[in-house]
Each structure stands twice: as structure tokens, then as C-alpha cells.
VEXDREN-2710 file (C-alpha; in Angstrom, 1 decimal):
% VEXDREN-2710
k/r/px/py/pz
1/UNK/-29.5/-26.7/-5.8
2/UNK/-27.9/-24.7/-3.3
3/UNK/-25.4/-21.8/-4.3
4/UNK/-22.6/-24.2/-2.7
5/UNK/-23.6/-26.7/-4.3
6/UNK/-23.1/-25.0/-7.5
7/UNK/-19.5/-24.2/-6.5
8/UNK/-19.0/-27.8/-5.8
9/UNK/-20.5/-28.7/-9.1
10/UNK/-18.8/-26.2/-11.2
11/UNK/-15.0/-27.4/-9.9
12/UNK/-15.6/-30.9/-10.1
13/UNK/-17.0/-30.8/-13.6
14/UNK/-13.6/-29.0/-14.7
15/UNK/-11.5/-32.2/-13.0
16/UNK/-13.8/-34.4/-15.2
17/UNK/-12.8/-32.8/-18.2
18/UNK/-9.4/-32.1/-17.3
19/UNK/-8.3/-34.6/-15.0
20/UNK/-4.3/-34.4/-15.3
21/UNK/-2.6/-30.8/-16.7
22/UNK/-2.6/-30.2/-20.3
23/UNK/1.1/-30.2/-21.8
24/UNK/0.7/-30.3/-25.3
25/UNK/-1.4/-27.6/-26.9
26/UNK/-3.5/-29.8/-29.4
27/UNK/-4.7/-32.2/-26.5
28/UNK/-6.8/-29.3/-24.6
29/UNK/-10.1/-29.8/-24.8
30/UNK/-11.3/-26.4/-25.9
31/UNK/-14.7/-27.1/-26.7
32/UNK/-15.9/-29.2/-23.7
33/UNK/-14.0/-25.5/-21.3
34/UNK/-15.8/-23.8/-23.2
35/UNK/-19.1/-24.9/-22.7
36/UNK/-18.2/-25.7/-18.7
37/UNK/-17.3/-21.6/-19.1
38/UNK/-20.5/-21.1/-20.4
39/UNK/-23.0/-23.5/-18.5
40/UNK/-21.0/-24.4/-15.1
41/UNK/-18.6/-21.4/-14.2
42/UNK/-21.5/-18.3/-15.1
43/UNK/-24.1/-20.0/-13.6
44/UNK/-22.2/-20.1/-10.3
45/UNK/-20.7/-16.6/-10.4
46/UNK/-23.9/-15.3/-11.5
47/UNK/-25.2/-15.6/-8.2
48/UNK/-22.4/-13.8/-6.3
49/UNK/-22.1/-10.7/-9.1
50/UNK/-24.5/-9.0/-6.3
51/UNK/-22.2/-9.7/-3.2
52/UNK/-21.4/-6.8/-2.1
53/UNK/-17.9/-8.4/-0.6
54/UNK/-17.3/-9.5/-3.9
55/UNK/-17.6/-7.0/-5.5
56/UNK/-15.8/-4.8/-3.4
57/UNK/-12.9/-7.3/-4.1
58/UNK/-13.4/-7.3/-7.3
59/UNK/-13.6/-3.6/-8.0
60/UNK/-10.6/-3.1/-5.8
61/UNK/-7.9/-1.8/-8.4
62/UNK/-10.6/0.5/-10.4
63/UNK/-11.9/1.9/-6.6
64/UNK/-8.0/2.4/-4.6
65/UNK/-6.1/2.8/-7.4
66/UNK/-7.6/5.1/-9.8
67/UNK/-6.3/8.5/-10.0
68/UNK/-8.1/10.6/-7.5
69/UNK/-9.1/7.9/-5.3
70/UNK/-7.8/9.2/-2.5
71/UNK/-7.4/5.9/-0.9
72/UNK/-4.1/4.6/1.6
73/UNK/-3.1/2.5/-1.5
74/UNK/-3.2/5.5/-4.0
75/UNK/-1.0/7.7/-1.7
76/UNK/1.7/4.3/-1.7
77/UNK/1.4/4.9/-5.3
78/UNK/2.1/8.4/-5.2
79/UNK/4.4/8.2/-3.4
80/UNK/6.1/5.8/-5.3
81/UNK/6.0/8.3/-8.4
82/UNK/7.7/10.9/-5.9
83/UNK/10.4/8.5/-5.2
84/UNK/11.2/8.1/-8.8
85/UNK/11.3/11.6/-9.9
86/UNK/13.8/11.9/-6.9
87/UNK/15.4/9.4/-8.4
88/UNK/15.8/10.8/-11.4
89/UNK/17.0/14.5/-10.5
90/UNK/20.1/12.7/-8.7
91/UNK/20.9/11.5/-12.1
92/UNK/20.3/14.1/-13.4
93/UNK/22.6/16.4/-11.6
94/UNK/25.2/13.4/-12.1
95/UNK/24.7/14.1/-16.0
96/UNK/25.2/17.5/-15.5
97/UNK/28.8/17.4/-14.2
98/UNK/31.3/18.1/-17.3
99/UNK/33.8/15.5/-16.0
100/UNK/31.4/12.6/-16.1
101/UNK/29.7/13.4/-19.1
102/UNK/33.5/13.4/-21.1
103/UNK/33.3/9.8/-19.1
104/UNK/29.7/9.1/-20.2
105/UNK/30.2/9.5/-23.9
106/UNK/33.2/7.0/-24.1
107/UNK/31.6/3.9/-22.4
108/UNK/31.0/0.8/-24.5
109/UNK/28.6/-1.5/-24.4
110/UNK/29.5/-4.6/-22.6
111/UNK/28.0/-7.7/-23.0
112/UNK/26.9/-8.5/-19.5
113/UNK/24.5/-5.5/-19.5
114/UNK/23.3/-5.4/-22.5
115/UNK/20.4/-8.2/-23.1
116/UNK/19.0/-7.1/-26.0
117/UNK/21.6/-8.2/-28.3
118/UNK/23.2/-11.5/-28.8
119/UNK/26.8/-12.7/-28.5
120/UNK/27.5/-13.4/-32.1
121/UNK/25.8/-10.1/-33.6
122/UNK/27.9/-8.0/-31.3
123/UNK/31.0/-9.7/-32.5
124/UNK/29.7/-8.7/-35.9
125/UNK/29.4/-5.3/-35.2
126/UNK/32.8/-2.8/-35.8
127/UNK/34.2/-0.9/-32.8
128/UNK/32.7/2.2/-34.6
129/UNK/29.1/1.1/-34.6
130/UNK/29.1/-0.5/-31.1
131/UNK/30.3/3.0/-30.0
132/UNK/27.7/4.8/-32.3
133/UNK/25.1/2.1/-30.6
134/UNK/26.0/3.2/-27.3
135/UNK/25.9/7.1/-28.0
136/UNK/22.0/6.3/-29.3
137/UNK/20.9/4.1/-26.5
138/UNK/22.2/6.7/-24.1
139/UNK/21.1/9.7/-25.7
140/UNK/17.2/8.0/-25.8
141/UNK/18.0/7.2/-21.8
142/UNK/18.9/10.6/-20.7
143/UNK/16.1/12.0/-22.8
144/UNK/13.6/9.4/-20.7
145/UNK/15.5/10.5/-17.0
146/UNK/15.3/14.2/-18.2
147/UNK/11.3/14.0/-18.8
148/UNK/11.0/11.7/-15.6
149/UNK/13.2/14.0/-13.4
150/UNK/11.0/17.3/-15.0
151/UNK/7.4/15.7/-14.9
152/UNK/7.9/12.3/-13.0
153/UNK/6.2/9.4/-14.5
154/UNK/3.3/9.3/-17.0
155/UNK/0.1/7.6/-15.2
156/UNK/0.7/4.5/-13.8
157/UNK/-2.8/3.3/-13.3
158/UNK/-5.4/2.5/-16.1
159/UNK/-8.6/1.4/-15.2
160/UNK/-8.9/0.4/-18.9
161/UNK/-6.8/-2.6/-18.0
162/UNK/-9.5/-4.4/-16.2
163/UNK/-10.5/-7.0/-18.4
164/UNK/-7.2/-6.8/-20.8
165/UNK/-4.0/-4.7/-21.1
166/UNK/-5.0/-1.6/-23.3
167/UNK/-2.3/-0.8/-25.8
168/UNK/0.6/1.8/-25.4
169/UNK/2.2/3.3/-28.6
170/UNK/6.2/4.2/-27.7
171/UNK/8.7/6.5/-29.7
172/UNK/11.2/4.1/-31.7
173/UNK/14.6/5.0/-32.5
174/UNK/12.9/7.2/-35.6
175/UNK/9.8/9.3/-35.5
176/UNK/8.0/6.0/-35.9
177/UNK/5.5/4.4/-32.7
178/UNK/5.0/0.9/-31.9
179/UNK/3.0/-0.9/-29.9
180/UNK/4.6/-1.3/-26.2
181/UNK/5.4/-5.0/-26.2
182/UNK/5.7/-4.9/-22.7
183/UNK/2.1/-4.7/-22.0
184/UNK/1.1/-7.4/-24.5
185/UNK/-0.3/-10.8/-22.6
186/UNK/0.9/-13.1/-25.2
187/UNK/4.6/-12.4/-25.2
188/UNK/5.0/-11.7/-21.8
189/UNK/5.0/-14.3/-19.2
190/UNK/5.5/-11.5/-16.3
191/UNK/1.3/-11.0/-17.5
192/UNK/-1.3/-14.1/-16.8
193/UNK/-3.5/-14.5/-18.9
194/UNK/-6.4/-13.8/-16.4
195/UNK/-6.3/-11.9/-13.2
196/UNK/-5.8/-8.3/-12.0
197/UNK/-4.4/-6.9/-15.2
198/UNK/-4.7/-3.3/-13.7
199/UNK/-1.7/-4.0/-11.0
200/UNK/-0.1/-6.3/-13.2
201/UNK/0.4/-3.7/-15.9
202/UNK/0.7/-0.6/-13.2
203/UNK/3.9/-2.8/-11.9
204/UNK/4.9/-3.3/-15.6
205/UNK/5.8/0.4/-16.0
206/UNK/7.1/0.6/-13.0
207/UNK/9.7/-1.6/-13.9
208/UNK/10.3/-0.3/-17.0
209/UNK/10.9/3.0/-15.4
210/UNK/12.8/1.2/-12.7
211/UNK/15.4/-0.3/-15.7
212/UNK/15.4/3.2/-17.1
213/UNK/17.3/4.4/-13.9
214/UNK/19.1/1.3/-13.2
215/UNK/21.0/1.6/-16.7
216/UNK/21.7/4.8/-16.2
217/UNK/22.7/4.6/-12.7
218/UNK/25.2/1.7/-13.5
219/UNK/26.7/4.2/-16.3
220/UNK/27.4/7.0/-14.1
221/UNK/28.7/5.1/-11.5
222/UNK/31.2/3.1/-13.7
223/UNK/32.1/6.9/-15.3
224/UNK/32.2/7.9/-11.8
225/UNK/35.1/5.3/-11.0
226/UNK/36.9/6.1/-14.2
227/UNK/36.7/9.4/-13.5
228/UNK/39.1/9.6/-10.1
229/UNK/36.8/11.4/-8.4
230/UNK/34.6/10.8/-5.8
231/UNK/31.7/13.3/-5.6
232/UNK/30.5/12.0/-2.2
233/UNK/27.8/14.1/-1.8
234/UNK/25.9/13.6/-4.9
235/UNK/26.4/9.7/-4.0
236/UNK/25.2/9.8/-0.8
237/UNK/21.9/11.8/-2.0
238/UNK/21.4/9.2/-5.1
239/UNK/22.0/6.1/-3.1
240/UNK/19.4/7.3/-0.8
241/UNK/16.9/8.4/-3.6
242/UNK/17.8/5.1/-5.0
243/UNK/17.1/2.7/-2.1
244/UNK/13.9/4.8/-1.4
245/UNK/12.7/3.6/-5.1
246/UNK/13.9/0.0/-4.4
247/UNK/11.4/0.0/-0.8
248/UNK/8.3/1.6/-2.6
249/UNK/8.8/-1.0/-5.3
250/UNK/9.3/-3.7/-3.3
251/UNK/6.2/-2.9/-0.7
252/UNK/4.3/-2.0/-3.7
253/UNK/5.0/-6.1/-5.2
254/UNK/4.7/-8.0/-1.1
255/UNK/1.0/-5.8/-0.7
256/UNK/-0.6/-5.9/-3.9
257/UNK/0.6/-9.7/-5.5
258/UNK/1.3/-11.6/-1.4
259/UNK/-1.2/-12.8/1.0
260/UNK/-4.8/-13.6/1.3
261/UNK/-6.3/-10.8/0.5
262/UNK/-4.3/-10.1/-2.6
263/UNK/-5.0/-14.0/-3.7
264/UNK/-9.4/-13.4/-3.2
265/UNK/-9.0/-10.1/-4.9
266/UNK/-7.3/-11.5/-8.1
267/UNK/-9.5/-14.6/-8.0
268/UNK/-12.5/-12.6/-8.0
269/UNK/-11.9/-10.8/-10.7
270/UNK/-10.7/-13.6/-12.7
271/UNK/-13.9/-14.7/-12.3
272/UNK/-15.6/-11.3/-13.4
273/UNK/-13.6/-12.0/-16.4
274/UNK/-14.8/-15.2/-17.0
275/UNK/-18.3/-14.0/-16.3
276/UNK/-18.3/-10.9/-18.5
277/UNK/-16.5/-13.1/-21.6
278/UNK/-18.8/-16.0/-21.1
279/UNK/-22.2/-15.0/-19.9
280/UNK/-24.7/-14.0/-22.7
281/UNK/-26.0/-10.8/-20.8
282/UNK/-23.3/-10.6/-17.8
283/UNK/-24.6/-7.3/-15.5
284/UNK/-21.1/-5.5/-15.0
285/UNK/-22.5/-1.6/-14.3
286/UNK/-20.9/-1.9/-10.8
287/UNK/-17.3/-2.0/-12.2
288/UNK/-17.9/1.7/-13.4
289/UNK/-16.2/0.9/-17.1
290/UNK/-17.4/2.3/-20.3
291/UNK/-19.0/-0.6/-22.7
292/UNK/-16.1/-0.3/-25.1
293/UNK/-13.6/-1.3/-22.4
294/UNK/-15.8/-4.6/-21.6
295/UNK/-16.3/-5.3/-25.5
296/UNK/-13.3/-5.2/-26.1
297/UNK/-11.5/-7.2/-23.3
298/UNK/-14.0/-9.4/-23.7
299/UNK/-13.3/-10.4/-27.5
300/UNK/-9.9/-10.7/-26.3
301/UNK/-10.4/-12.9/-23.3
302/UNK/-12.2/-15.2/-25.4
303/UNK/-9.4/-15.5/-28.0
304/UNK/-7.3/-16.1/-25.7
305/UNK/-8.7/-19.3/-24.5
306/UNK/-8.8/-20.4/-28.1
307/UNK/-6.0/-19.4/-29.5
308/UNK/-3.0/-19.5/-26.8
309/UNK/-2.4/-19.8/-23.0
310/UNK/-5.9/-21.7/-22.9
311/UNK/-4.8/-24.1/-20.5
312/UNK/-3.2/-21.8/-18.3
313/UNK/-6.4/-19.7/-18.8
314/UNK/-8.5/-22.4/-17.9
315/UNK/-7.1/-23.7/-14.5
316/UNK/-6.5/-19.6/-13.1
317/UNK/-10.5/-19.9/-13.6
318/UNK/-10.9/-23.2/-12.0
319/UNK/-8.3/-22.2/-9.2
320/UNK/-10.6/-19.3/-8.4
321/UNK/-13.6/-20.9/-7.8
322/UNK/-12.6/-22.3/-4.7
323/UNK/-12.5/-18.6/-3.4
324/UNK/-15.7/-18.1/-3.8
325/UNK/-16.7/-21.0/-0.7
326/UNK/-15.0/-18.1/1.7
327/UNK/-18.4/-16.0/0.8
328/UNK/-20.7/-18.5/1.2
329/UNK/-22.7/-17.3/4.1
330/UNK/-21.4/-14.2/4.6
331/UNK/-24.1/-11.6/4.2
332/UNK/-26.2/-10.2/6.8
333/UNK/-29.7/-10.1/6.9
334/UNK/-30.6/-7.8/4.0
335/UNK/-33.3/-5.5/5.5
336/UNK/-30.7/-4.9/8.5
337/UNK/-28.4/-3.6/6.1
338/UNK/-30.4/-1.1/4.8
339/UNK/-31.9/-0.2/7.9
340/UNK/-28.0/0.7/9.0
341/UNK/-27.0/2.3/5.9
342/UNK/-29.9/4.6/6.3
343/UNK/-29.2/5.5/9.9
344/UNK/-25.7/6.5/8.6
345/UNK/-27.5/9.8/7.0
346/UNK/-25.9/9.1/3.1
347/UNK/-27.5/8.5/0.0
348/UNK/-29.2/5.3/0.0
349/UNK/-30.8/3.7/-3.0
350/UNK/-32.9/0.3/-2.9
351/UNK/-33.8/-1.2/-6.2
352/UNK/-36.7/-3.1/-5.0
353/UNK/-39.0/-1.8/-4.6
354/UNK/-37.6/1.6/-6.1
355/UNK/-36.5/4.1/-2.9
356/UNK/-34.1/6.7/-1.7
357/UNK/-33.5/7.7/1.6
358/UNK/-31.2/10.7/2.4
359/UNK/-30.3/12.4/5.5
360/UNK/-32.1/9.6/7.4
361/UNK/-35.4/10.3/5.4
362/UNK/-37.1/8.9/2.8
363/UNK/-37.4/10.7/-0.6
364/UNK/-41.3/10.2/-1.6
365/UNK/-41.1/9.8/-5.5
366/UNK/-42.6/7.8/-8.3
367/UNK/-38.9/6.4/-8.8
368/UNK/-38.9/5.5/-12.6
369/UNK/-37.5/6.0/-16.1
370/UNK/-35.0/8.1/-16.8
371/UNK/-34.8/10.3/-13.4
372/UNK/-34.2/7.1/-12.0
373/UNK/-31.3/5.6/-14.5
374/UNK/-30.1/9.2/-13.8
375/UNK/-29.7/9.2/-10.2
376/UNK/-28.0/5.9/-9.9
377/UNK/-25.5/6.5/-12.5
378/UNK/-24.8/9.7/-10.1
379/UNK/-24.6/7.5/-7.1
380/UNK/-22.4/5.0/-9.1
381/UNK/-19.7/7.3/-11.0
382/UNK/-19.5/9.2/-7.7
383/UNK/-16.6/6.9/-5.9
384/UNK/-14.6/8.0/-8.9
385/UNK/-15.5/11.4/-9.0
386/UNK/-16.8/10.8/-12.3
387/UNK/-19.6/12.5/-14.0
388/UNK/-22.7/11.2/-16.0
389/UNK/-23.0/11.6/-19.8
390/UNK/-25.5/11.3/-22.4
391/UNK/-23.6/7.7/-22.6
392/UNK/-24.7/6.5/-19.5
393/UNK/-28.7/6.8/-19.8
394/UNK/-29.0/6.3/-23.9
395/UNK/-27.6/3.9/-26.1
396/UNK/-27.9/6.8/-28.7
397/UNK/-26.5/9.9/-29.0
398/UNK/-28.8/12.7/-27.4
399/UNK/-27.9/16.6/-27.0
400/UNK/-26.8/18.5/-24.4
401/UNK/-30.0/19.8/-24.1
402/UNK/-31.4/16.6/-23.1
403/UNK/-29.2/16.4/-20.1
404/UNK/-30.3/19.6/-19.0
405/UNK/-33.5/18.3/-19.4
406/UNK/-33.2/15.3/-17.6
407/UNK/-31.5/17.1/-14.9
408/UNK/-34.2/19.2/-14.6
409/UNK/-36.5/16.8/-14.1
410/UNK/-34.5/14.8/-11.6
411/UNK/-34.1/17.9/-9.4
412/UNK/-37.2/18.3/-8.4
413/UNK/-37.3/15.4/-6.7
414/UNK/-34.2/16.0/-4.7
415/UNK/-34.2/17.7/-1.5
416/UNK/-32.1/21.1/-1.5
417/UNK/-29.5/19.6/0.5
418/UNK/-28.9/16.6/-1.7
419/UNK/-30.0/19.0/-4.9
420/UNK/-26.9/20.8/-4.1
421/UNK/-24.0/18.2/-4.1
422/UNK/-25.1/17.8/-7.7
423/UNK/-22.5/20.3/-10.0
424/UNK/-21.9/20.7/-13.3
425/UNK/-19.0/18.0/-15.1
426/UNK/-16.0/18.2/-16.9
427/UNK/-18.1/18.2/-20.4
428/UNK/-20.6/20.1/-21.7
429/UNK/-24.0/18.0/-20.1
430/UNK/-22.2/16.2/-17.6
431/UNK/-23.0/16.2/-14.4
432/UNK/-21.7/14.8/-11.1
433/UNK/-22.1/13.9/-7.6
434/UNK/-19.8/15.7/-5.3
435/UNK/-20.4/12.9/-2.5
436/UNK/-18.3/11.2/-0.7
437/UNK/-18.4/7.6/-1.6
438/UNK/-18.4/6.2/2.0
439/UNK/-21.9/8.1/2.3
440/UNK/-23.6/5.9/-0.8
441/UNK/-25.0/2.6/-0.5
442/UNK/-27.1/1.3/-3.5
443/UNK/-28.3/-2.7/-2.9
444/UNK/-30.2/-4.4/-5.8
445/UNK/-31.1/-7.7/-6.3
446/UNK/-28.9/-10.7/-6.2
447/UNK/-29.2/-12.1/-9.3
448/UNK/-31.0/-10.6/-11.9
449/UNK/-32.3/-14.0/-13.2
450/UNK/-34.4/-14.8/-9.6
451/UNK/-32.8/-18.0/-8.9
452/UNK/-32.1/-16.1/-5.6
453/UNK/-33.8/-12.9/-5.7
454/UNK/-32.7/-11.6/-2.2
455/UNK/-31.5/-8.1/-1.9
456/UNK/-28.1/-7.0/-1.3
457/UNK/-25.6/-4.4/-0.8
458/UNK/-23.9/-4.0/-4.1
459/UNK/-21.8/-0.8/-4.3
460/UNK/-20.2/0.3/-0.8
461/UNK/-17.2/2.0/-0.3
462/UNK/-15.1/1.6/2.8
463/UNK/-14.6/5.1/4.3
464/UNK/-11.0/7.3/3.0
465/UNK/-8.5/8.2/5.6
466/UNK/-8.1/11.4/6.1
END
């Protein structure tokens, strides 16, 4: 059966199954999803896991997003971040005037703006505790614009997030933390149940941050009216700094959740997802994550699909199958490939039969055991300037002194020129590739189980702008 074939098979099986949509939760067919998961939907993603076109989709948040990157999209980010903390000081020098912070400590809650609490407990509230409220939530709000004006935002991006939003612990009202409800998929509809959980939860915080500056933008305003003055200057520079936030939040949204390319990149990693929670030995090493990030958003993935948002889960998965029929056909003659990566001069690594080429060369080497695990996890953690740990070559903990070992051995097979981009990492016996990733190509084999056993390009990075 043909690989389109399989895609065919794989959606239409799903209809059969679950031929109208599912609107009462006992009536979902959990078992017979769960083994067209297992059986139908793996089988067919299986063989596009090695695509390099996929994968480049599918690794596009943990590639252009990740601090570091140095991508176009990472600078939008950045300078997103720079926008706030502008933002912020503007505020912040509002807060600082003595006439509006006499105005600022006697507003009151109104009803309109505050969400959070509902009609009939306000009206049980007395005037003194709705104005001790107020003083709280606006002391914990000038605290958050005072950090973000000093330091700008915390992180946006996690990579973490791939396969499920990674929990935040936030500061209550006490010296207490709780869990960031926020970030939690089964309480927030803003967050699918599957799909690219890395932007979804970058423009999570973003928003947060965003209402952060709102509410207090709205309450210096208002003190600005009841004030009688007009401070024209300070408006004019925080309406700019404001509507400058409002652009990078908006182009942030229309690039990374509109259009084609946003739709295949979210599909294809819903499929990852699917693959990673459902296959019994799913090859992920090209998404760069550490096991405990895949264990664990696999465990949840799977709950999820028995426990809540299952049919919602299920159709996002079916939905993106029909994505994959855009790569049907779409790689080049394998050899070719390689042929042009290696006339390119970068690091090339062909996984069979086991070969390097650098400079244009070939690098003559029994390529085997652990040299060779070391030298691709080099080439693979280099895109993310990330360096190689005892982690990535033993499923045991090893010393240092093994690293150095196996870093010895692995150098004298390098030429000096490569030998050289090799420095020391963050951690004691780490190492890393100081490469640029537009200069590695590694292809490996389709799919590992030889139903098509051609080779292709599987980690490629586009080339950064300058």
C-alpha cells in the first residue's frame, strides 16, 4: 500500500467510527480512537517522521523561537518584549507623579472592569473592604509594571511546551505559589487540546502581561481626568508606547495562528503529538527535547483523550491528516540531496551507510559506537546552540571524565578545521558545536521500520538573516 494510500485509509477509517460529531461526552467512542490512534494514524505518520519538510514544520517553534535562535521571528519577539518594557516605564513615570498617585489610591473598583468578582458578592462587600480590595490589587499591579518596566518580561518562549504546557508557579496574595491557571489546557479554552502549544502558551503571557498594563493604564488615565490636569507629554509618549504594544501583539497573533503556513505547521505537529503519545517506540531525537519533556507530555496527551476534550482531541488529529497529502511527492531525489549539501562545504552526516563529509571532503573513519552517537548529538544540539551531556550518549549516569574521554576519542577523527568549532559547554563535560546550523545537514532513513527505507534529509536549517 502506497504512503497515500495510507493517508486515505487512515481518514476514512476515523469517518467510520465517527461519522457525525460527538456532543455528549459518554457517546465517544474512546476505545475504537484509540486503537485507530494506535494502528491507522502512527502507521501513516511513521512514514513522514523522516521528511525533512515535515519536520522542519514541525520543529518550527523549538528552531525560530527559542531563545538564541537568532531567527526573523525571534527578533519579532524581541522586539515585542522591548515594546512592553517601553510600555511599562510610561506608566511608570505616570505612577511616579505625586498628583496622580493621591488620585490612584482613591479609585474604586467598578463593576464593569473588574471580572473576577461577581455582582452579588460585590454588593456584599462594605465600602471599606471594596476600597481595601482595590488598594491590594493595585499595589500587586504596580509591583508587576515596576519589575516589567526594570527587567522587561520573564521568557516568553519554552520549548518545554511542545508536547504540553509545562506548569508556572505564581506569587498569591500571601507568600503562598499556585499553579498558573492560565497555562492549564483543561480550564482554558484559549488552549486546544493538541497543536502548537509553544506559541499558544508564548501568546498566553503575552496577554497576561498585556492585561497587566491595560488595568493599569485605564487607572491612570481615569486619575488623570480626575486629576484636572493634562500632562500632554507623558500622554503622547504612553499612547505611542501603547499602540506600539497593541501592533507587535497583533502581528505576532495574524503570523503565527493565520494562513497556510501557520495551519501545516500546527497540523504537523499535532500529528508528532499523536505519534510520540501513540506509537510504541516513536523516533523523536530530531525535535532536540530532553526525554522527560516527551514522557511527560506524552502521559498527558494520552489522558487527555480519555479523560476530557477527547473529541475535540480526536477530530484536531483527523483534521491534520489531510495536511500531510501536501508532502506527498515532494522530495527530491535523495542521492542529489546529498550530493548538494556536500558541495555547500558544511558538516554533512549520512546515516547509511555511516559518512561525514566536511569542507567538501569526505572524513575516512570507521564511523561507529559512541564517537558516532557523539558527533551527531553535536550536529543536532548545534541549531540551538546547545551542548552535549553525559545524557545524550548514556541512559546512565557517567563522569565527567568519560566525556573527556569520548571527546578524545572523537577528535581524532576530525579534521583541525572542524576539530576546532568543537568548545567546551556550559557544564562541566559538555561540549558543543559552535556551527552554524545552516552549514549541517544530517539525512537518515525514512522510516526506521523499512517499509520505505529511502534516505532523506532530516535535520536542515534554513539559513539566519543577518
Amino acid at each position: 500500500m502506497s504512503t497515500s494510500e495510507y493517508v486515505d485509509l487512515a481518514i476514512r477509517r476515523y469517518r467510520q467510527i465517527v461519522p457525525k460529531p460527538v456532543t455528549n461526552y459518554l457517546d465517544f467512542p474512546a476505545r475504537e480512537v484509540l486503537a485507530w490512534l494506535e494502528n491507522d494514524v502512527c502507521a501513516t505518520v511513521e512514514d513522514f517522521v523522516g521528511n525533512a519538510e515535515f519536520q522542519e514544520w514541525a520543529s518550527w517553534p523549538v528552531r525560530s523561537l527559542a531563545p538564541g535562535a537568532g531567527t526573523p521571528e525571534r527578533e519579532l519577539l524581541e522586539a515585542t518584549v522591548s515594546a512592553i518594557r517601553r510600555s511599562a516605564n510610561c506608566l511608570g513615570d505616570f505612577v511616579k507623579l505625586k498628583t496622580l498617585r493621591r488620585e490612584l489610591g482613591i479609585l474604586r473598583p467598578s463593576r464593569s472592569t473588574d471580572e473576577s468578582r461577581s455582582a452579588s458578592s460585590i454588593d456584599r462587600l462594605s465600602e471599606e473592604e471594596a476600597a481595601s480590595r482595590a488598594a491590594e490589587d493595585l499595589a500587586i499591579e504596580l509591583s508587576q509594571l515596576k519589575t516589567l518596566a526594570a527587567q522587561g518580561p520573564r521568557e516568553l518562549v519554552n520549548v518545554d511546551d511542545y508536547f504540553d504546557p509545562q506548569p508556572e508557579r505564581v506569587q498569591g496574595r500571601g507568600k503562598e505559589y499556585f499553579q498558573r491557571g492560565e497555562l492549564i489546557v483543561a480550564v482554558n479554552s484559549e488552549l486546544q487540546p493538541v497543536g502548537d502549544f509553544v506559541v499558544q502558551c508564548m501568546l498566553r503571557r503575552i496577554e497576561l502581561i498585556r492585561s497587566i498594563l491595560d488595568s493599569v493604564r485605564t487607572k491612570c488615565l481615569r486619575a488623570i481626568r480626575e486629576s484636572g490636569h493634562e500632562y500632554r507629554r507623558q500622554c503622547e509618549s504612553e499612547s505611542a508606547a501603547w499602540r506600539a504594544v497593541e501592533s507587535h501583539v497583533t502581528d505576532l497573533r495574524a503570523r503565527w495562528t493565520t494562513g497556510r503556513e501557520s495551519r501545516n505547521r500546527n497540523a504537523c505537529i499535532i500529528l508528532v503529538q499523536a505519534y510520540a503519545a501513540f506509537a510504541p517506540s516513536p523516533d523523536l531525537a530530531w525535535l532536540n527535547l530532553s526525554a522527560e519533556v516527551v514522557q511527560s507530555g506524552v502521559g498527558m496527551l494520552r489522558h487527555r483523550l480519555t479523560n476530557y476534550r477527547r473529541a475535540e482531541m480526536a477530530e484536531r488529529i483527523a483534521a491534520a491528516l489531510s495536511v500531510l497529502r501536501i508532502l506527498l511527492g515532494t522530495d527530491a531525489d535523495p542521492q542529489a540531496l546529498i550530493q548538494a549539501a556536500v558541495a555547500k562545504g558544511g558538516l554533512v552526516i549520512v546515516h547509511h551507510p555511516p559518512s561525514v563529509y566536511w569542507e567538501c571532503q569526505p572524513i575516512e573513519a570507521n564511523w561507529k559506537g559512541i564517537p558516532w552517537k557523539f558527533l551527531n548529538a553535536l550536529a543536532r544540539k548545534a541549531h540551538l546552540s546547545a551542548s552535549v551531556t553525559e545524557h545524550d550518549l548514556y541512559s546512565d549516569t557517567v563522569s565527567h571524565s568519560a566525556m573527556s574521554t569520548n571527546w578524545g576519542r572523537l577528535k581524532k577523527l576530525l579534521p583541525a578545521s572542524l576539530r576546532k568549532l568543537v568548545v567546551l559547554g556550559e557544564v562541566r563535560g559538555a561540549y558543543r558545536l559552535d556551527l552554524d546550523a545552516s552549514r549541517i545537514d544530517i539525512f537518515s532513513r525514512r522510516n526506521p521500520s523499512g517499509r520505505d527505507s529511502g534516505l532523506v534529509r532530516t535535520l536542515h536549517t534554513p539559513q539566519r538573516r543577518e
